[in-house]
N, C-alpha and C positions, 0 to 999 in steps of 0.2 A: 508414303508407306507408313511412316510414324505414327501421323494422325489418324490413321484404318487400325493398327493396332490400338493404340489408345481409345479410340471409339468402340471397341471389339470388346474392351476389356471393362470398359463403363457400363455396356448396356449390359456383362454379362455378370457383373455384381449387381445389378440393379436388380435382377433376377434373383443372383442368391442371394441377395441381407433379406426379405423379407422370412426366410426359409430360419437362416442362424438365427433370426429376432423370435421366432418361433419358440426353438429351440433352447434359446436362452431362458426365455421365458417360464418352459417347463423345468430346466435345470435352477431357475431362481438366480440368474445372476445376470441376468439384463440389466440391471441396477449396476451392478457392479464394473460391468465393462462398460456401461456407457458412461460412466464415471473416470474411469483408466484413462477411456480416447480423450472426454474432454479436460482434464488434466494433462494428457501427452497437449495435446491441442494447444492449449492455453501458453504452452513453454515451448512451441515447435522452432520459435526464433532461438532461442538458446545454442543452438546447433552452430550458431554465425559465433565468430573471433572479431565483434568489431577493433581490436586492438591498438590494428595500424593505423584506422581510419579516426579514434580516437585522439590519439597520440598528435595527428593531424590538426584537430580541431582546437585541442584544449593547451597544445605548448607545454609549458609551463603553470598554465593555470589549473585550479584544484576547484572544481564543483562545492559550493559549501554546503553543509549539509547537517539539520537538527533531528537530531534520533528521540523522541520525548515518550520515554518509556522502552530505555535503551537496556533493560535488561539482557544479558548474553552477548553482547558489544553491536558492535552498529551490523547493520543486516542480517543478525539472528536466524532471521524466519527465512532468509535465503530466496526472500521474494524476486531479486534479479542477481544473475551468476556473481559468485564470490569473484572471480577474476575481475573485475570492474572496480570492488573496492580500493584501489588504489588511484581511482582516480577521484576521490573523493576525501574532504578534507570535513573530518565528521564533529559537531557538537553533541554530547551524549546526557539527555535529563536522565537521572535514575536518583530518586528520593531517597531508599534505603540505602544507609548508611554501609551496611555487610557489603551488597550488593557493587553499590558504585565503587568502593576500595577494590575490589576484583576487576576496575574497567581502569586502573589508578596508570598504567603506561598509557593509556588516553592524552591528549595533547590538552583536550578540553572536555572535564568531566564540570558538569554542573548537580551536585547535591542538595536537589530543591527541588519541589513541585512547581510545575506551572500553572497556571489560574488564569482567571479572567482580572486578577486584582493583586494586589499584594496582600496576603493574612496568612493565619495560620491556619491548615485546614489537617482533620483526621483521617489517617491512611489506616485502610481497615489490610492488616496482614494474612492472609492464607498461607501459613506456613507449611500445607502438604500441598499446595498447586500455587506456589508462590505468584508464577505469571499471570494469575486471577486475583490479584490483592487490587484494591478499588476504593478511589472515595466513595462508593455506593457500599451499602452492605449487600451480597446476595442475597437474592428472592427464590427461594425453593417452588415456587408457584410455577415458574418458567421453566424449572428443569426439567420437564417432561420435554417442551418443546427443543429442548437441547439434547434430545436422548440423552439424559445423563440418568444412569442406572441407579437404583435405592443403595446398592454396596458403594457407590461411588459419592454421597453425599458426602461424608466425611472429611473428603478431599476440599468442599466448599464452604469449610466450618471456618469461621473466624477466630485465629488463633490465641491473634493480641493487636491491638491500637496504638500507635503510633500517631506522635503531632509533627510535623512537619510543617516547615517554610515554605510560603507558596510568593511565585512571583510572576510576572507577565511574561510572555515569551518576548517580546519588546526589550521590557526592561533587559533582560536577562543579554541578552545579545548584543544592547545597547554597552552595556558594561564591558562587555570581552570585544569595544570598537569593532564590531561586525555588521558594514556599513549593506553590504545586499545579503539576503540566503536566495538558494537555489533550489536547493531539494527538503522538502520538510516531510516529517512520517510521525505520524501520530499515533498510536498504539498504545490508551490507558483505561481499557477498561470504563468505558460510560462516562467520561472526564473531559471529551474530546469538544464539544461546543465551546465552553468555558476556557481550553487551551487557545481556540481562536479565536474567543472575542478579546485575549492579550497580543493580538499580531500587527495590532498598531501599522503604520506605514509598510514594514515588511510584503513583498507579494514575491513569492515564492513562483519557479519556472512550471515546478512540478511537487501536488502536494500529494501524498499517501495517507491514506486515514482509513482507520476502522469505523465501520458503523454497526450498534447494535441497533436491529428490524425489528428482532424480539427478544429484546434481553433479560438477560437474567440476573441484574441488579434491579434493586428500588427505585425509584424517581431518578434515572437518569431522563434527561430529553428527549423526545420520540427524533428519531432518525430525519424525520422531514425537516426541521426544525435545524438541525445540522448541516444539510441539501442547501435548504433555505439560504442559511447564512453565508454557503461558499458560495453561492450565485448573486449574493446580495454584493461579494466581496470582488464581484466578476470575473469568477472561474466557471467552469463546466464540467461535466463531466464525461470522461470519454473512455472506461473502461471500470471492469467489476470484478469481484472473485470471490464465492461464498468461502465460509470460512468454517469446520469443522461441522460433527451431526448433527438434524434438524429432521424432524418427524411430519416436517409441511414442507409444500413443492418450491415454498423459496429460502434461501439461506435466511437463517436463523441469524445471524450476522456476517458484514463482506467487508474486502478489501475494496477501498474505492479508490480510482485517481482522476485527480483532476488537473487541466492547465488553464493559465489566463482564456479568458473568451477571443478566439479566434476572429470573431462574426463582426467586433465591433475594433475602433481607432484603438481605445486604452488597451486592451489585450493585445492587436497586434504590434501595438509599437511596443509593449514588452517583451517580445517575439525577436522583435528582427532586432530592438537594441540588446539582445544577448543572446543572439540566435548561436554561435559556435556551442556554449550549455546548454543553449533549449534541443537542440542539435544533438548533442552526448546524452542528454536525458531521456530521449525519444525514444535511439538506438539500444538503451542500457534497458529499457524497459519495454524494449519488443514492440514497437506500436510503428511499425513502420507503413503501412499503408498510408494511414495520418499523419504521417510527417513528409510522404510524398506528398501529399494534396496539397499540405500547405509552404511548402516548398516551393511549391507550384505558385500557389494561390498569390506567395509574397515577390515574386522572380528571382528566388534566391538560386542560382543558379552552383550543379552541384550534381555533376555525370554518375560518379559513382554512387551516392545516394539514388540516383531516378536508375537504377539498373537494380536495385537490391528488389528481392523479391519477399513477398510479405508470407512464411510458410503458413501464417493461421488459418490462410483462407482456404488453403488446397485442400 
């Protein structure tokens, strides 16, 4: 009788969404709510408390984790539920000086740019949209593609120049005896190729990076070029998320995540030899369909995980 109901009630939306798309469309906010769903959409996992099943997995152990462009403390941007940051034991890059002393109850604050090298490089500051300060300087050429409105230029003016220590992300972690990382998130602003080619031996469970498509700095590296290099590093990619407005049909810039490459030896044995984090990392960042597969795939065997349902798809 369920399945007649639930058949009953599919065919008879199928019917009305063409009617509300309509609808929308005259009212001008088809955009808008197809926007809403696929945001609700995007975070429908959120809903779950993995807490207990966490708690499970990790012990005692703490997910290590490099925040590099940790401005507003580690998960800022509230990419996966606040509740979770306790299971994570965070390094925090933030170059400005102001800035990082506000993150100073931090266990491990690091005051230094990261590079591809050790030198010193210029940090161009935007003191009225501070989280856009950039080794690139802004290119107002782009800001259209950004909707960014003529009143709002001002916000992308270059306030004052700053030099700053720049060191490898290697080095850097080398120093504070930080024998593996887990979770690494990159977020600076057109700087993000040059962060990776400092990551030396390091191969992270699960990395988070921004990519600008069409950015609105100068001579940062085209996006392929960054793609490139994490596949070179043999990771993949298995999830996206544009990232604020853009006046073309694809983000203007996204979040992207990647894990080691599944497909081949070297990835999965970084898989199953720290599968309990790759495990935490999966759950913490919603990707549960993919983490059944390959659950599966490894015969990591694991009841309550192969019972979880994956809400993105519904």
């Amino acid at each position: 009788m369920t399945k007649k109901i639930y058949k009953f009630f599919r065919s008879l939306i199928k019917i009305i969404l063409p009617i509300i798309f309509k609808i929308l469309i005259r009212l001008k906010l088809n955009r808008r709510v197809i926007n809403y769903l696929s945001e609700k959409s995007y975070n429908s996992n959120n809903k779950y408390n993995f807490n207990d099943l966490l708690k499970k997995l990790l012990g005692d152990k703490k997910i290590i984790a490099l925040d590099v462009g940790a401005q507003g403390g580690f998960n800022s941007d509230n990419f996966f539920p606040r509740k979770y940051n306790e299971y994570f034991e965070d390094i925090l890059i933030e170059p400005i000086k102001e800035e990082a002393e506000k993150l100073k109850k931090k266990k491990f604050i690091i005051n230094k740019g990261l590079w591809s090298k050790k030198e010193k490089k210029k940090l161009f500051i935007l003191d009225n949209r501070l989280g856009s300060s950039s080794m690139y300087r802004p290119d107002e050429r782009n800001f259209d593609l950004h909707n960014i409105k003529n009143k709002d230029f001002n916000d992308y003016k270059i306030t004052r120049t700053i030099e700053i220590e720049c060191d490898t992300l290697s080095n850097q972690l080398s120093e504070l005896d930080i024998e593996k990382l887990d979770y690494l998130k990159i977020d600076t602003q057109g700087a993000e190729l040059d962060v990776l080619k400092g990551i030396g031996s390091y191969r992270p469970l699960l990395i988070k990076i921004e990519a600008h498509i069409f950015t609105m700095y100068k001579e940062v590296p085209s996006w392929h070029k960054l793609i490139n290099f994490l596949y070179e590093l043999n990771y993949v990619l298995i999830d996206w998320k544009g990232i604020g407005n853009h006046n073309i049909r694809v983000p203007v810039e996204a979040d992207l995540i990647f894990i080691p490459n599944f497909d081949n030896k070297f990835g999965e044995e970084i898989i199953k030899n720290n599968k309990e984090k790759f495990i935490s990392l999966m759950l913490i960042f919603g990707q549960l369909k993919l983490l059944q597969v390959l659950i599966k795939r490894f015969k990591i065997d694991n009841e309550e995980l192969e019972q979880l349902e994956d809400l993105y798809f519904n």
